[in-house]
Biopython code that builds the backbone (N, CA, C, O; Angstrom):
import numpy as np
from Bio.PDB.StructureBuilder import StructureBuilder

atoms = [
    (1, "UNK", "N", (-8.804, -10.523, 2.604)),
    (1, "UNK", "CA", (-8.212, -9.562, 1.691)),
    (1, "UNK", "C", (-6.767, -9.943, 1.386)),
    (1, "UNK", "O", (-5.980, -10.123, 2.316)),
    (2, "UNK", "N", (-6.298, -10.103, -0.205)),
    (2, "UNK", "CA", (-4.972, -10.435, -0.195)),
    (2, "UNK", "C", (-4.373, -9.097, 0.249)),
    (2, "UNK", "O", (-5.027, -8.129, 0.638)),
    (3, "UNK", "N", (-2.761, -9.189, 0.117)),
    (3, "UNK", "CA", (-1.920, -7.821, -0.281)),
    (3, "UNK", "C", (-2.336, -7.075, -1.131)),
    (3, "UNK", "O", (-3.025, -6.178, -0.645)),
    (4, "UNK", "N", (-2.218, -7.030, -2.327)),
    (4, "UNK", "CA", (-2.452, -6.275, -2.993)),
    (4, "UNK", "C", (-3.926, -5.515, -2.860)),
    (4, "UNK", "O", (-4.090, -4.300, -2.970)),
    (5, "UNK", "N", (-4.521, -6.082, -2.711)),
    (5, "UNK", "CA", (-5.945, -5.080, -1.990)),
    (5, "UNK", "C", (-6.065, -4.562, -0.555)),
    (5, "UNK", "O", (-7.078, -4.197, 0.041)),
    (6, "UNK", "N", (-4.923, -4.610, -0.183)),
    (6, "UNK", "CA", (-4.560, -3.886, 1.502)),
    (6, "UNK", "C", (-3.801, -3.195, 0.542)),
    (6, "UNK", "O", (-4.182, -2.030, 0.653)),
    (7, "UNK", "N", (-2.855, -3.253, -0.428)),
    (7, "UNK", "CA", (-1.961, -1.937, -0.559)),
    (7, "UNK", "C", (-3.212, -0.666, -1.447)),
    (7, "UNK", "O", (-3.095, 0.558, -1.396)),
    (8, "UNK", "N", (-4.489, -1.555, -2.301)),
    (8, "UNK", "CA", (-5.158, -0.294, -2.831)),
    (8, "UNK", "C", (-5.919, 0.354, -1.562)),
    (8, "UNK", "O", (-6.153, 1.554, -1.707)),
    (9, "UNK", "N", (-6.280, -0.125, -0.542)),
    (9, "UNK", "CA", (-7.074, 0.598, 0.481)),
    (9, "UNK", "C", (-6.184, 1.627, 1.226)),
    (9, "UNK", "O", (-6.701, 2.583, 1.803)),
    (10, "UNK", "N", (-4.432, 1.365, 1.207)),
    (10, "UNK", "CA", (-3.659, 2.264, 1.608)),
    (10, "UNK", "C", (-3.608, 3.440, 0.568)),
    (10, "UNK", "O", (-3.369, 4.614, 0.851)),
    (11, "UNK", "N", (-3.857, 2.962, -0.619)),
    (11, "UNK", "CA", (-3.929, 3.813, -1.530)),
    (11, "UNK", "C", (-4.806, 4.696, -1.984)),
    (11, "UNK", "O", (-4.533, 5.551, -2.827)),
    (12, "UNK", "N", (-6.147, 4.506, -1.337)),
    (12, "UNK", "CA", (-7.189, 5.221, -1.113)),
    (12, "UNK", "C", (-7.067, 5.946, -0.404)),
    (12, "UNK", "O", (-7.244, 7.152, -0.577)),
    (13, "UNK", "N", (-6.564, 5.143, 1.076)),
    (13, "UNK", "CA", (-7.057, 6.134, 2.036)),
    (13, "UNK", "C", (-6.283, 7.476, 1.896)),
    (13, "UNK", "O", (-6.786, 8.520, 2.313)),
    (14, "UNK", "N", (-4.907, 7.442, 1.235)),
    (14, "UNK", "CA", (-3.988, 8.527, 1.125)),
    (14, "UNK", "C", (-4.933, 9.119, -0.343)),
    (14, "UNK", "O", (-4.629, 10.311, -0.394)),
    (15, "UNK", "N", (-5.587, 8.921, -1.129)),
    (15, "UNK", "CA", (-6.568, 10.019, -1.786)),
    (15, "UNK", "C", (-5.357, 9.828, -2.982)),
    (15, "UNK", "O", (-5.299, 10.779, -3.761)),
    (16, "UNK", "N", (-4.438, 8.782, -3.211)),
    (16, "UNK", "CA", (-3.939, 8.770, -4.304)),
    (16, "UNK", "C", (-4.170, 7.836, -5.794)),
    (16, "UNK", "O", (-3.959, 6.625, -5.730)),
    (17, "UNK", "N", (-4.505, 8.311, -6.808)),
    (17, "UNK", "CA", (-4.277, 7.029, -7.709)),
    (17, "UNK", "C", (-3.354, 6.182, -8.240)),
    (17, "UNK", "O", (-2.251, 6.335, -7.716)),
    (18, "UNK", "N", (-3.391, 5.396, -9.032)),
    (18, "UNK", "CA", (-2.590, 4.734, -9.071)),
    (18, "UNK", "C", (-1.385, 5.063, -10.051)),
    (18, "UNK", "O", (-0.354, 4.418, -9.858)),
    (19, "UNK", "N", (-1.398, 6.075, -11.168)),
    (19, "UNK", "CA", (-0.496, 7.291, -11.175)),
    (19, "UNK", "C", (0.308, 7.848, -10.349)),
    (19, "UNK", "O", (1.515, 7.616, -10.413)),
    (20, "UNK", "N", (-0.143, 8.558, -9.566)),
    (20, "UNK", "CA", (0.223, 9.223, -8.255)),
    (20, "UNK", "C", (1.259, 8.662, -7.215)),
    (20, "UNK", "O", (2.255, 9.172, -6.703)),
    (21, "UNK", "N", (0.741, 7.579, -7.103)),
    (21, "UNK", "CA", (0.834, 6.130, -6.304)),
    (21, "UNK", "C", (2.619, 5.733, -6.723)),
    (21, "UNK", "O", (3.657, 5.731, -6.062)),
    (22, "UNK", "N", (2.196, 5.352, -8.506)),
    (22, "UNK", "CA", (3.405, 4.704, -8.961)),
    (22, "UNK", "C", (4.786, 5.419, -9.077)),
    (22, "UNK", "O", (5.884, 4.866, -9.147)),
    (23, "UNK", "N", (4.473, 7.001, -9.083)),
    (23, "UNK", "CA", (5.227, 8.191, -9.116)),
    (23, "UNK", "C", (6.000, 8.433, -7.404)),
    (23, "UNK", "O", (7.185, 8.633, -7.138)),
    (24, "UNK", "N", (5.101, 8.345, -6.697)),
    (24, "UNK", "CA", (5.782, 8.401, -5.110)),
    (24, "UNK", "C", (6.872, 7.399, -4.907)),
    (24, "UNK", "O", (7.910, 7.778, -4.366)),
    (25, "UNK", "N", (6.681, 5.616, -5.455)),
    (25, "UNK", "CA", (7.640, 5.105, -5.015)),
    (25, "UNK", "C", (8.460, 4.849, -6.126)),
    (25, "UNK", "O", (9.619, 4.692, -5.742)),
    (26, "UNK", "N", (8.322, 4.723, -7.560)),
    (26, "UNK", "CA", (9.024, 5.045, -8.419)),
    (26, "UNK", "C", (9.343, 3.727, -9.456)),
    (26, "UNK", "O", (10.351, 3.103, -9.790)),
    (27, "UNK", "N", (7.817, 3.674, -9.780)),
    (27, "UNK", "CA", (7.832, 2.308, -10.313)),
    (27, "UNK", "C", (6.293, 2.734, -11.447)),
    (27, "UNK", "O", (5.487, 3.615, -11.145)),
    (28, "UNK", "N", (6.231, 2.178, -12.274)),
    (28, "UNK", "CA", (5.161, 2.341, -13.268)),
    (28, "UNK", "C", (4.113, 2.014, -12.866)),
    (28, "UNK", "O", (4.037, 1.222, -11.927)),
    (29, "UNK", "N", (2.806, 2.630, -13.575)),
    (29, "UNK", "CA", (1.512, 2.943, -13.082)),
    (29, "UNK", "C", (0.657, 1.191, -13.246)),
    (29, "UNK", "O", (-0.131, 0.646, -12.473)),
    (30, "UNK", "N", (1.160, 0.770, -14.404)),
    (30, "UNK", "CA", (1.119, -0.674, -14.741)),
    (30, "UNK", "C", (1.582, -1.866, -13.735)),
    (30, "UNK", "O", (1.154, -3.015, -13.837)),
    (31, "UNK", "N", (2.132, -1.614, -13.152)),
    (31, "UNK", "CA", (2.931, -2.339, -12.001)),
    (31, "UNK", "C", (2.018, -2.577, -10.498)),
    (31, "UNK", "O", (1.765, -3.559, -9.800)),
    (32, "UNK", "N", (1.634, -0.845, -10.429)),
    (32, "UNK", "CA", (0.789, -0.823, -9.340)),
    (32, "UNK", "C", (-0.547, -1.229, -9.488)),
    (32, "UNK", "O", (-1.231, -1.469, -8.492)),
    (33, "UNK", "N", (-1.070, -1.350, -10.842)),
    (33, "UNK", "CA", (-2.076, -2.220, -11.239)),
    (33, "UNK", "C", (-2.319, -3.581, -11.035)),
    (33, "UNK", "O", (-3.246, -4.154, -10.462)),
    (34, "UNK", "N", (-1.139, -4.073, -11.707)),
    (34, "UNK", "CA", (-0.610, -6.116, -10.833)),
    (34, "UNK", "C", (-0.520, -6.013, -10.046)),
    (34, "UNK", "O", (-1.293, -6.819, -9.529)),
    (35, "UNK", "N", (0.070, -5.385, -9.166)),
    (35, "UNK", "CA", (-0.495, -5.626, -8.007)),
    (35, "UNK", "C", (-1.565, -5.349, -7.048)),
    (35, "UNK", "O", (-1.891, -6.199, -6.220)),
    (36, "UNK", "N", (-2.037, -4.388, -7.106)),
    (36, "UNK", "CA", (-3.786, -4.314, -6.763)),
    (36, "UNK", "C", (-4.110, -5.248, -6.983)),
    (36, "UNK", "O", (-4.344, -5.890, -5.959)),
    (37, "UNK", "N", (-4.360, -6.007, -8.276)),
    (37, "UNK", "CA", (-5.103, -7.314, -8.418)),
    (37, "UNK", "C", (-4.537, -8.893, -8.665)),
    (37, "UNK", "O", (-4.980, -9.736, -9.445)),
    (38, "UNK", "N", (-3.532, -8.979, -7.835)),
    (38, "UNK", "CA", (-2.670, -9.713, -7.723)),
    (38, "UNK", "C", (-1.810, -10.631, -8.871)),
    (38, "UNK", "O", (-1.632, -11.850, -8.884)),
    (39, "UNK", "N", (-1.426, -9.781, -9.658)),
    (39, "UNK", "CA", (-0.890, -10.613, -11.001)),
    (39, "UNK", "C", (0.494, -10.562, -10.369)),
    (39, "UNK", "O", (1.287, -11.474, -10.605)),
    (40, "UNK", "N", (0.779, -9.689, -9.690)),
    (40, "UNK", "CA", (2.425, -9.208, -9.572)),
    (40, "UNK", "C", (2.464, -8.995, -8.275)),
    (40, "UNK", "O", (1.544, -8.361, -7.759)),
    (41, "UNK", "N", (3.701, -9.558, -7.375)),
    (41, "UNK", "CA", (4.124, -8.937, -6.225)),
    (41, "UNK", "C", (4.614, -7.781, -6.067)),
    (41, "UNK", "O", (5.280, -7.380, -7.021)),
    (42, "UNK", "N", (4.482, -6.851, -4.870)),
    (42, "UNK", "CA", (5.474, -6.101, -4.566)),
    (42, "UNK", "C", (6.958, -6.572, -4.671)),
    (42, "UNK", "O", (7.303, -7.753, -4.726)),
    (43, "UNK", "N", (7.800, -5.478, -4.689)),
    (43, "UNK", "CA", (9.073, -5.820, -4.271)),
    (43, "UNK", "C", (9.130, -5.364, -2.694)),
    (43, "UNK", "O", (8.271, -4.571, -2.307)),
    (44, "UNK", "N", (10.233, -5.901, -1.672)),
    (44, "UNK", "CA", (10.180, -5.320, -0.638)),
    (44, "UNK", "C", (10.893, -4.067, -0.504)),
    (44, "UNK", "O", (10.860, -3.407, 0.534)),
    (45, "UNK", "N", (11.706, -3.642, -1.813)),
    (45, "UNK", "CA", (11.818, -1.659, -1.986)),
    (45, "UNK", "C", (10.063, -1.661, -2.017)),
    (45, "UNK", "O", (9.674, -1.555, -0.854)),
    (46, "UNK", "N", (8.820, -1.756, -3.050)),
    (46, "UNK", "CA", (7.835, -1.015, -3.230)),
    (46, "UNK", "C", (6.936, -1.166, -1.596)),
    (46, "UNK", "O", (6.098, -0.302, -1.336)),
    (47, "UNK", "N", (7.178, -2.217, -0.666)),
    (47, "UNK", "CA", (6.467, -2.271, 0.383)),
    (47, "UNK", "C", (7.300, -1.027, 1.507)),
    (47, "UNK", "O", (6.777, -0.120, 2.154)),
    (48, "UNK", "N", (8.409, -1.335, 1.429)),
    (48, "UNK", "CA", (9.166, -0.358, 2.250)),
    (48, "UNK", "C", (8.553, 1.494, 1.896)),
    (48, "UNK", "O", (7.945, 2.128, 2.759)),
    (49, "UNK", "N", (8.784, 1.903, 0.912)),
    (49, "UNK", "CA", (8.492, 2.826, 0.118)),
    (49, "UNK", "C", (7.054, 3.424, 0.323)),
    (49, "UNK", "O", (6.826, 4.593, 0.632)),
    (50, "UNK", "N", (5.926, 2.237, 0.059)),
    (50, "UNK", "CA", (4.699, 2.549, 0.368)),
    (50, "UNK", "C", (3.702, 2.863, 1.515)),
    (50, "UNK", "O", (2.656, 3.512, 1.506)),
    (51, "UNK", "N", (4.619, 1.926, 2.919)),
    (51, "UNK", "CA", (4.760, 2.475, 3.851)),
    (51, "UNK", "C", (5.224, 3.649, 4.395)),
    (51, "UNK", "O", (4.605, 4.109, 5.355)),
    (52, "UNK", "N", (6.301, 4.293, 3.924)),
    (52, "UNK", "CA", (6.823, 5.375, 4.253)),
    (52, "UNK", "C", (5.857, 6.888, 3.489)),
    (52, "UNK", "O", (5.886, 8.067, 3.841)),
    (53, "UNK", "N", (5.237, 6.358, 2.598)),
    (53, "UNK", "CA", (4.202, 6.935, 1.921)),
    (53, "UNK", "C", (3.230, 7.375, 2.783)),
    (53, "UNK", "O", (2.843, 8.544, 2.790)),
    (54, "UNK", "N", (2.682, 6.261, 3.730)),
    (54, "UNK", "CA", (1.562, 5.936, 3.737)),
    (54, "UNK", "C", (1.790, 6.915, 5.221)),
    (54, "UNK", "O", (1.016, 7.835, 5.484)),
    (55, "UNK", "N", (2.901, 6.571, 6.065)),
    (55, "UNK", "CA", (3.079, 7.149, 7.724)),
    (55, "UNK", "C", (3.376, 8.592, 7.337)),
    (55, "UNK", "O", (4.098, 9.057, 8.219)),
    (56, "UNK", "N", (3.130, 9.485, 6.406)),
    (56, "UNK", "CA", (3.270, 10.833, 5.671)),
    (56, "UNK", "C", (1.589, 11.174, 6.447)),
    (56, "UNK", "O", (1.277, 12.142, 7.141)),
    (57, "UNK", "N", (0.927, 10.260, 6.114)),
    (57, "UNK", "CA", (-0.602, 10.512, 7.045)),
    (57, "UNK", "C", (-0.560, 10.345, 8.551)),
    (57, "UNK", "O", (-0.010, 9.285, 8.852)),
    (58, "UNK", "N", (-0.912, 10.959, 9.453)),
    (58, "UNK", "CA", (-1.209, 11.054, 10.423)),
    (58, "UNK", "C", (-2.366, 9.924, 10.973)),
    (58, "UNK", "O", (-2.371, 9.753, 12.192)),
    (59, "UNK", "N", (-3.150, 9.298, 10.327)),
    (59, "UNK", "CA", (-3.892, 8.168, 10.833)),
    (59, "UNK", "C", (-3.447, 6.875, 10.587)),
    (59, "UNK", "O", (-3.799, 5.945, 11.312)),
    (60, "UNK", "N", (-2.435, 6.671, 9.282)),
    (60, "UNK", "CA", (-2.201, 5.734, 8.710)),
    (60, "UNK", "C", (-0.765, 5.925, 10.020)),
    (60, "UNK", "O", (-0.972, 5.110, 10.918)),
    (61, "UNK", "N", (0.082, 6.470, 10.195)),
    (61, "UNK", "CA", (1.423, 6.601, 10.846)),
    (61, "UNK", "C", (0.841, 6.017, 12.079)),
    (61, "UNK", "O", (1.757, 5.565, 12.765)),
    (62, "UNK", "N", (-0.618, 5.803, 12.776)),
    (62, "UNK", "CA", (-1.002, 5.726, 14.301)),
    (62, "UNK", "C", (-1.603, 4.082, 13.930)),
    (62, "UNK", "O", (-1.312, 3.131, 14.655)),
    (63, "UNK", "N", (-2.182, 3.988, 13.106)),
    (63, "UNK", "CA", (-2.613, 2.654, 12.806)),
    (63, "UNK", "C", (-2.433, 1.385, 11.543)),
    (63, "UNK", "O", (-3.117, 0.404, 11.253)),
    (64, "UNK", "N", (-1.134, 1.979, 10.980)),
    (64, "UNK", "CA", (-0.940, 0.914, 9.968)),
    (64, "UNK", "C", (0.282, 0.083, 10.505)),
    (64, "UNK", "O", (1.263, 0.822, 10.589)),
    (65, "UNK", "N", (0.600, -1.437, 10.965)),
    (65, "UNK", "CA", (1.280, -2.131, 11.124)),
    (65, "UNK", "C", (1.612, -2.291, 10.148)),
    (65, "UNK", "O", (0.993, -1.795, 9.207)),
    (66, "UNK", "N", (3.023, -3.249, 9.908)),
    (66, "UNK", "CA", (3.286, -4.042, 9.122)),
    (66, "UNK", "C", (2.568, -5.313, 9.213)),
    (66, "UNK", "O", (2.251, -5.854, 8.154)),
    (67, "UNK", "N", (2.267, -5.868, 10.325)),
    (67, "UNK", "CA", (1.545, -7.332, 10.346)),
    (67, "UNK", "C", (0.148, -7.335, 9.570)),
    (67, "UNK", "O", (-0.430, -8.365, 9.224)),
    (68, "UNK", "N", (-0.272, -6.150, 9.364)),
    (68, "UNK", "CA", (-2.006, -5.701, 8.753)),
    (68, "UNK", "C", (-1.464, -6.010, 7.180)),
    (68, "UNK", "O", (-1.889, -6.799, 6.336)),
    (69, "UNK", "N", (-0.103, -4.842, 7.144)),
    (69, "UNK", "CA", (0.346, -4.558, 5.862)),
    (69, "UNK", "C", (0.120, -5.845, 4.795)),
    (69, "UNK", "O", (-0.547, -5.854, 3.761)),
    (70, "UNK", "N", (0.946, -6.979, 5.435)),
    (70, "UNK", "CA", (1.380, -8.080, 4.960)),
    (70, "UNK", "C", (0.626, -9.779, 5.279)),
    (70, "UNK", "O", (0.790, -10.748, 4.538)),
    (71, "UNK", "N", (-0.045, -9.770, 6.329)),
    (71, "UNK", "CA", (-1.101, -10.682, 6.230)),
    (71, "UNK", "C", (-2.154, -10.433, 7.287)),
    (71, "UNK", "O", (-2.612, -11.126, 8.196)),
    (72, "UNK", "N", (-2.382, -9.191, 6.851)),
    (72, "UNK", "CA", (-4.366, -8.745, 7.261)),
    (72, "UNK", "C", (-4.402, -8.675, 8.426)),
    (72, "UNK", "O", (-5.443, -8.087, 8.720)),
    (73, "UNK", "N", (-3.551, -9.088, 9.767)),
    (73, "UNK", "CA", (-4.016, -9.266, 11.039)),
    (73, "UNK", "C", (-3.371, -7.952, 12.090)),
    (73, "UNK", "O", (-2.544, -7.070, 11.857)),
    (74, "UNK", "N", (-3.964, -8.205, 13.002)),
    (74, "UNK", "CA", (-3.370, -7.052, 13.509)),
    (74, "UNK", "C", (-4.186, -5.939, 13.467)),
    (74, "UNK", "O", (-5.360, -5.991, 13.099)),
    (75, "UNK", "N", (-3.408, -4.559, 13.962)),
    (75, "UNK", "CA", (-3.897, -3.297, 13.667)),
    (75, "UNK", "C", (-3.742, -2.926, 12.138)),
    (75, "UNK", "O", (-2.817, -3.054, 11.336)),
    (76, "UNK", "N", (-4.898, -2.464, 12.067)),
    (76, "UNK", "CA", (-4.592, -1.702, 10.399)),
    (76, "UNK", "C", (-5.783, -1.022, 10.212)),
    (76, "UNK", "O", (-6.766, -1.112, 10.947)),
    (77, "UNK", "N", (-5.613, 0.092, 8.585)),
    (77, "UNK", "CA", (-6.878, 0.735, 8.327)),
    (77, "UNK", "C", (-8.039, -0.065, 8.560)),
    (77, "UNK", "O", (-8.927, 0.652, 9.021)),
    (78, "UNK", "N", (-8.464, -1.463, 8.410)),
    (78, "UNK", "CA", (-9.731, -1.654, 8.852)),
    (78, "UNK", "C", (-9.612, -3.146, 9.615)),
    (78, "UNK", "O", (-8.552, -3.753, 9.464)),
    (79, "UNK", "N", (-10.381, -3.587, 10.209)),
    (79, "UNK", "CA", (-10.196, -4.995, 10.835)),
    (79, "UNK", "C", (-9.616, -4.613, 12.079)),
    (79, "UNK", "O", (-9.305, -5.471, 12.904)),
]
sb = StructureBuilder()
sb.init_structure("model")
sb.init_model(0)
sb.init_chain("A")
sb.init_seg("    ")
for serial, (resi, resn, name, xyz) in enumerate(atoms, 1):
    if name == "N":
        sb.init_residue(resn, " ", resi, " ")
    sb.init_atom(name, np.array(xyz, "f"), 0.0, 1.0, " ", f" {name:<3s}", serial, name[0])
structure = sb.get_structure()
């Protein structure tokens, strides 16, 4: 799984779209699109941000690393 499809599964699991999504950290809905499907990187404001999003959940705050966040390994929503 690249990044950007670890950040839409964070983005699921919080029950947000990608509207929703682009509004929390404060960046356009288009943006969070490239990156879901990897046209576009995060910035490390939108990774910082999306994390802090994400530890707002109580399962994601107990099991989302950064090492999952950023290259798949580790603890994280799945794997």
């Amino acid at each position: 799984l690249g990044l950007g499809h670890r950040l839409k599964i964070i983005r699921t699991v919080l029950n947000l779209d990608q509207r929703q999504m682009s509004e929390r950290i404060g960046t356009a809905q288009s943006q969070i699109s490239k990156i879901e499907i990897g046209r576009s990187a995060p910035t490390l404001n939108h990774l910082l941000l999306i994390k802090k999003v994400a530890e707002e959940d109580e399962y994601l705050r107990e099991n989302l690393t950064w090492e999952w966040i950023i290259e798949g390994k580790g603890k994280g929503i799945i794997g």
